[in-house]
C-alpha positions in Angstrom: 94.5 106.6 83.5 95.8 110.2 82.7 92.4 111.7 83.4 92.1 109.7 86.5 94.8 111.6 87.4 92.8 114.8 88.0 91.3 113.1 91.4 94.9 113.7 92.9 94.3 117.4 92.1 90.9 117.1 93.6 92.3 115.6 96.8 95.4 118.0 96.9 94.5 120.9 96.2 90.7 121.2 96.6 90.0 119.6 99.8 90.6 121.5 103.0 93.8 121.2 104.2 97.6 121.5 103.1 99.0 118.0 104.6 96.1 115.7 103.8 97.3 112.1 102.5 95.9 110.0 99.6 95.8 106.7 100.6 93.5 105.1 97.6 91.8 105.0 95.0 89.6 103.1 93.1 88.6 103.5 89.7 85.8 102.4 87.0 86.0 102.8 83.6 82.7 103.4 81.7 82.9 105.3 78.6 85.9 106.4 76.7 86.5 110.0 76.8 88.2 111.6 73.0 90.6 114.1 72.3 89.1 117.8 72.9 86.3 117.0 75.9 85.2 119.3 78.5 85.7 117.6 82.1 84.1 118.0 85.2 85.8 116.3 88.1 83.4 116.0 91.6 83.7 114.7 94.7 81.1 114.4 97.4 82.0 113.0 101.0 80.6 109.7 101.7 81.4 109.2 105.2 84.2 110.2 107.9 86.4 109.1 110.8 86.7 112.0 113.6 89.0 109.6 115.3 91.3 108.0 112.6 90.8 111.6 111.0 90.2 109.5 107.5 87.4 110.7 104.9 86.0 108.5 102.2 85.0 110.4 98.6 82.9 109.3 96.1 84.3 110.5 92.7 83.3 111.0 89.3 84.7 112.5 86.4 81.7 113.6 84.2 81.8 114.5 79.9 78.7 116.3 78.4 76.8 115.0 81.8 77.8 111.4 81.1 79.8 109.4 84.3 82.8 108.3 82.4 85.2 107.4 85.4 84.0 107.0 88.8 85.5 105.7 92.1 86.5 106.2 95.6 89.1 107.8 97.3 90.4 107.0 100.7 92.1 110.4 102.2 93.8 111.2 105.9 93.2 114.6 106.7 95.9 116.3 109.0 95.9 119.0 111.3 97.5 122.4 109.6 
């Protein structure tokens, strides 16, 4: 759950936009990840709402080029 954390980062800080809100996430577990291993968090947009202004992201959290965690996160992006 702590590295699943790092979407939020991905969502807050990464994606255009100061006042974006993160509405959900999903999240699947598939291979433990140990003490001391080099992450790479990515997100690719999956599809988007110009009128509700909501954009879906697939995410992944990757070790050594392996899927470990992947999901989908549900974001509302605001006007700056």
């Amino acid at each position: 759950m702590l590295v699943g954390s790092l979407f939020s980062t991905l969502v807050g800080m990464i994606c255009p936009g100061k006042k974006n809100l993160y509405l959900a996430q999903s999240l699947n577990f598939k291979n433990p990840i140990y003490p001391n291993s080099e992450l790479i968090v990515r997100g690719t947009v999956k599809s988007k709402s110009d009128t509700i202004k909501i954009i879906i992201i697939n995410t992944e959290i990757l070790v050594n080029g392996n899927v470990v965690i992947n999901g989908e996160a549900k974001v509302k992006v605001r006007d700056n």
